[in-house]
C-alpha positions as CSV (number, residue, x, y, z in Angstrom):
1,X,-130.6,218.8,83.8
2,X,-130.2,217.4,80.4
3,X,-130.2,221.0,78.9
4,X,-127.8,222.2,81.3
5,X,-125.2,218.8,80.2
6,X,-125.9,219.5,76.2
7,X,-124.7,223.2,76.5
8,X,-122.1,222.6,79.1
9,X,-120.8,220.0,76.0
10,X,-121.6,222.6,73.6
11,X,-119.9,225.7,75.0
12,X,-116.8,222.9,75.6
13,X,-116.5,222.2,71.8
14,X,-116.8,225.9,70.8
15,X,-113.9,226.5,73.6
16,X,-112.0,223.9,71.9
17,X,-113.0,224.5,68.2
18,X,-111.9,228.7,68.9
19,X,-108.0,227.5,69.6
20,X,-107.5,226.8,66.8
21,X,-109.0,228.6,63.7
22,X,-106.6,227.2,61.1
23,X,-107.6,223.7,62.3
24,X,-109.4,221.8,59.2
25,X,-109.1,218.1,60.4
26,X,-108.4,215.8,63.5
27,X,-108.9,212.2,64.0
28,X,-107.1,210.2,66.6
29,X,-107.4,206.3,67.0
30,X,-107.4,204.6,69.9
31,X,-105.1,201.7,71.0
32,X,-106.7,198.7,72.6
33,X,-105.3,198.4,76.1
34,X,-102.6,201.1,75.3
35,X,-100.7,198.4,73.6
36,X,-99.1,199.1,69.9
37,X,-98.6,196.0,68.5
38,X,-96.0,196.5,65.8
39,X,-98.4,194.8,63.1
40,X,-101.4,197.3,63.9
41,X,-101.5,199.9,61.0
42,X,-103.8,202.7,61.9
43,X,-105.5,204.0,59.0
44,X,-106.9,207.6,59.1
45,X,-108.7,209.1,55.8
46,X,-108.6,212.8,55.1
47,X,-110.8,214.0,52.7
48,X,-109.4,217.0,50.9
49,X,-112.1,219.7,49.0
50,X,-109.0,222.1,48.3
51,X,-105.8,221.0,47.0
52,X,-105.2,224.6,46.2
53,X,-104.7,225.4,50.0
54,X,-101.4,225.1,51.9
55,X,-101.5,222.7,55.3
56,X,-99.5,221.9,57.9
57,X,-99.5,218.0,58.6
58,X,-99.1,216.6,62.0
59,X,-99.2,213.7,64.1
60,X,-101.2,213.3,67.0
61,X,-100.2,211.6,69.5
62,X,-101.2,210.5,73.2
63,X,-99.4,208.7,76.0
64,X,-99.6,207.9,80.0
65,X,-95.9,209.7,81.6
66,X,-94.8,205.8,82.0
67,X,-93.8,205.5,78.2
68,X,-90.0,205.0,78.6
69,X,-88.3,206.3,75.5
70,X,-87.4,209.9,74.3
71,X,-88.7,209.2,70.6
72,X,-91.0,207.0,69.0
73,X,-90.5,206.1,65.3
74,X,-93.3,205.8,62.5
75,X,-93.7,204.5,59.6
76,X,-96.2,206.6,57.5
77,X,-97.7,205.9,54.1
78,X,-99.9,208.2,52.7
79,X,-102.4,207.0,50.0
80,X,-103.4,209.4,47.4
81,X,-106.9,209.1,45.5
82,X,-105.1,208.3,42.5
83,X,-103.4,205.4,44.6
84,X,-100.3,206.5,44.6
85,X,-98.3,205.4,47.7
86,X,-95.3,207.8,49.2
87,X,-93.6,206.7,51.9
88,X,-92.3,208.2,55.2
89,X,-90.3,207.1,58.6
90,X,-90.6,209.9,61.2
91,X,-88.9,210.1,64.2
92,X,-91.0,212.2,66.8
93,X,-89.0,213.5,69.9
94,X,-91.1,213.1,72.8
95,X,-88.8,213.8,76.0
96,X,-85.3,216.4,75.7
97,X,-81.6,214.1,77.1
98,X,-83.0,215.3,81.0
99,X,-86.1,213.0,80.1
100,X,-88.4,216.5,80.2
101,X,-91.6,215.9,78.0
102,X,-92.1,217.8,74.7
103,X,-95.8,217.1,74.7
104,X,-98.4,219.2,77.0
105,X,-99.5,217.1,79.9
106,X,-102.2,216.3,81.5
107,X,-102.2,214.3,85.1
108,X,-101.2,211.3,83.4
109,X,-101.6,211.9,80.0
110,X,-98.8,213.6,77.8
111,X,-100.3,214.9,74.7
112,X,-97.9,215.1,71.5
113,X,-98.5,217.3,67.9
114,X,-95.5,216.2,65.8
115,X,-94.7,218.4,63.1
116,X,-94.5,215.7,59.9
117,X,-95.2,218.3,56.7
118,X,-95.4,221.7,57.3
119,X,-96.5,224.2,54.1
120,X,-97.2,221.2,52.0
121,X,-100.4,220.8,49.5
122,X,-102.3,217.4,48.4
123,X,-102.1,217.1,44.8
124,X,-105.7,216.8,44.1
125,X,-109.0,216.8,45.4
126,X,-110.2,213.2,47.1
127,X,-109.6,211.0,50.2
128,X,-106.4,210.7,51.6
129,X,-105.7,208.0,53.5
130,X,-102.8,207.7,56.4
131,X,-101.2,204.6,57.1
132,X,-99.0,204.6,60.3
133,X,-97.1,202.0,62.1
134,X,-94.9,202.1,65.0
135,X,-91.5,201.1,64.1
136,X,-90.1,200.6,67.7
137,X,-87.6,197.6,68.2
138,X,-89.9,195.9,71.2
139,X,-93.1,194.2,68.9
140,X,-95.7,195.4,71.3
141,X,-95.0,199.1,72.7
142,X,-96.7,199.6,75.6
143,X,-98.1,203.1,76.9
144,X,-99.8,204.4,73.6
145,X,-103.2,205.7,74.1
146,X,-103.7,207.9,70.7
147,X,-102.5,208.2,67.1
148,X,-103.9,210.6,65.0
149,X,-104.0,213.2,62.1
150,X,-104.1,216.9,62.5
151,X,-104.5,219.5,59.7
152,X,-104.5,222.8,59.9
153,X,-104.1,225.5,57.4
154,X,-100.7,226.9,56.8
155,X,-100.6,230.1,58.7
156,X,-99.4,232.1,55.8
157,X,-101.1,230.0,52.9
158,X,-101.7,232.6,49.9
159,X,-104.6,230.8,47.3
């Protein structure tokens, strides 16, 4: 039985690994009790071997269908190895004006990639780190399962 579980899980990574052949990093972070409190950062480090390589940059992001609003703003500051800090605000559309999602759901679940920088390169070799906060007007924003970082090569990245 044990063998049969392990390559069920097995052949279920490889299926999800083979979407996406360009994909070269994902981390998402779970939110306690699928409350965002306004102070909670959530900090995602990247490391990056080639800063040669072109990626696209996007945010990951997981809700239940109850989350009420058509975007969600971040607040994202990125922290190189050399500590240098750049800061972003990124407004992800998450539901068109009839209130239809932009995400792919799933029974309950609505799952979000959020373009934030397409064709863009990391200065240098090291660990990146992500900071990202909600920046919502209500302090705790309720219906938040996932935030994460996705990184996939740039489709047509020449070295």
């Amino acid at each position: 039985m044990k063998i049969r579980i392990h390559f069920v899980a097995l052949l279920l990574l490889m299926l999800v690994v083979s979407c996406n052949p360009n994909r070269v990093f994902v981390e998402r972070v779970t939110i306690p009790d699928m409350i965002w409190d306004m102070d909670s950062v959530v900090n995602i480090t990247v490391p990056v071997e080639d800063p040669s390589q072109v990626y696209d940059i996007k945010i990951a992001i997981r809700s239940n269908v109850y989350f009420q609003s058509r975007n969600l703003w971040l607040f994202i500051n990125t922290y190189s190895p050399e500590h240098v800090v750049e800061a972003d605000t990124l407004e992800c559309i998450l539901a068109d004006e009839q209130g239809n999602t932009t995400g792919d759901p799933a029974l309950d679940i609505i799952d979000y990639e959020i373009p934030f920088k397409m064709g863009a390169r990391f200065p240098s070799a090291g660990k990146y780190r992500f900071a990202i906060q909600h920046g919502m007007r209500m302090e705790k924003l309720p219906c938040i399962d996932e935030i994460g970082i996705i990184i996939d090569k740039h489709p047509q990245s020449e070295k």
